[in-house]
N, C-alpha and C positions, 0 to 999 in steps of 0.2 A: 179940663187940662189945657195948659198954655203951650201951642205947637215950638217948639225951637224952628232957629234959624238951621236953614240946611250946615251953615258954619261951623256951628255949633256940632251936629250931629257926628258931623266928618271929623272933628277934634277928638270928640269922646272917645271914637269907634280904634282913633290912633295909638300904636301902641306906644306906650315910652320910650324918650328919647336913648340909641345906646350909650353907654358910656364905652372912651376910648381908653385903648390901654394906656395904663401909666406907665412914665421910665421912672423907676426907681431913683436914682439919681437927679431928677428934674424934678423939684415936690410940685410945679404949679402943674403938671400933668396928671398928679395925685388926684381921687375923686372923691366930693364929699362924701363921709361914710354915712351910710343908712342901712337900719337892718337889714337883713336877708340879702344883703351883695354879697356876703362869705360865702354865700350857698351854691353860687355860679363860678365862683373867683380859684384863681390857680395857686392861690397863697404866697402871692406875692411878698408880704409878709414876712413870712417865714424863709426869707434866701436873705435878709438883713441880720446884720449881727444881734444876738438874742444876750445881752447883759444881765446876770444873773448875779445874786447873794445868797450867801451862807444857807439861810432859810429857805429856799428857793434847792437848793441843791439837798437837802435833805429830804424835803416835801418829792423830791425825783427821784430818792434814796439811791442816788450816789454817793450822800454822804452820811455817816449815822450821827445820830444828837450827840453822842460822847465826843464825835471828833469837833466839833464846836470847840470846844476848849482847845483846842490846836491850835499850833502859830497857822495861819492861812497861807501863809507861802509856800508849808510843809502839805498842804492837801491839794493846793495849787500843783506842786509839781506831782503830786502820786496822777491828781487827773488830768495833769499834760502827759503824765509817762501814759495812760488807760486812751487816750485820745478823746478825752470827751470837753477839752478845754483848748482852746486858740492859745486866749492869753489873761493875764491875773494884775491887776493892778492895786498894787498893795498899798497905795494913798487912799487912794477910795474903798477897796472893798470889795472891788468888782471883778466876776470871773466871766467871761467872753466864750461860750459854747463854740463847741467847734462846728464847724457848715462841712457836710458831703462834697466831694470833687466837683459836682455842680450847680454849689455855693447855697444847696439845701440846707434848712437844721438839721442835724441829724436826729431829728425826732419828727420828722415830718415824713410818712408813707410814698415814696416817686410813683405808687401807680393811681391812688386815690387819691394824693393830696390833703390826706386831714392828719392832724397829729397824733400821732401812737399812745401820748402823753395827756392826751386834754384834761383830765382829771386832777392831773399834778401839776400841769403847764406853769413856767414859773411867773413871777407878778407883771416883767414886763409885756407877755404875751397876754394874760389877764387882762390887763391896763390898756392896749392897745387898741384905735387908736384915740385913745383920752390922751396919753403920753407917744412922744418920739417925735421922729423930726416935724411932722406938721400935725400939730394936735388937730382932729375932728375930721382927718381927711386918711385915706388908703392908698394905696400904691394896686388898685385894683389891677384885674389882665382876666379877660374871662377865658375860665379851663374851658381847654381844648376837650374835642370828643374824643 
C-alpha cells in the first residue's frame, strides 16, 4: 500500500465545502444544483412565482377536464375569486399561483417545508431547475432547525 501525503489525508478527512445562501434575486449567488441539496434546503424555490397551464391545473384538480373547453379568462377569474391565482395572462396561457402573505406557494407546508402537492406538482416545479431564471443552478438557503 502507497502511504499518502499527510496533505492528502487532511483533504479527505475535510468536510465539503458550505454552500452560502442565495439571494433570490441575485442568480450569480444561486448554487449549482446537485442532488440531495433539496434535502437540507428551505425551498427557496417555492417563494418565486410558480407559472402554471391548463394541464397543470387539472393534474392539482382545481380544474376539472370538462372545464378545458372554457374560455380561460372565465376559470382565470372563478380562481382569482377561490384565491388560488395571482394573475392570468391570456397571450400566453399562463396562470401565476398565488404565494402566502409570506411570499410562500401556497402549496408549500410553513413548518416542514416540502410540498403538500409533490405528486401533482405542476411542470414548472417538475422542471426545476433545468428551467427558470438560471437553468442548472438553485436559489439554495439551508433550513433552519
Amino acid at each position: 500500500m502507497i502511504a499518502r501525503p499527510a496533505t492528502h489525508r487532511a483533504a479527505a478527512m475535510r468536510k465539503p465545502p458550505l454552500i452560502a445562501d442565495a439571494d433570490l434575486d441575485r442568480l450569480e449567488t444561486w448554487a449549482k444544483y446537485s442532488s440531495g441539496l433539496c434535502r437540507d434546503c428551505h425551498a427557496s424555490c417555492c417563494t418565486m412565482p410558480v407559472e402554471v397551464r391548463i394541464g397543470d391545473l387539472i393534474r392539482l384538480g382545481v380544474v376539472d377536464e370538462f372545464e378545458r373547453e372554457e374560455p380561460a379568462k372565465n376559470i382565470a377569474r372563478r380562481l382569482s375569486k377561490e384565491g388560488l391565482i395571482e394573475r392570468f395572462n391570456q397571450k400566453s396561457g399562463i396562470f401565476t399561483l398565488t404565494r402566502s402573505s409570506n411570499g410562500d406557494c401556497l402549496y408549500l407546508d410553513r413548518k416542514t417545508r416540502l410540498c403538500t402537492v409533490y405528486a401533482k406538482r405542476p411542470d414548472t416545479c417538475r422542471n426545476h431547475p433545468q428551467v427558470g431564471p438560471r437553468p442548472g443552478y438553485c436559489a439554495y438557503r439551508k433550513k433552519q432547525a
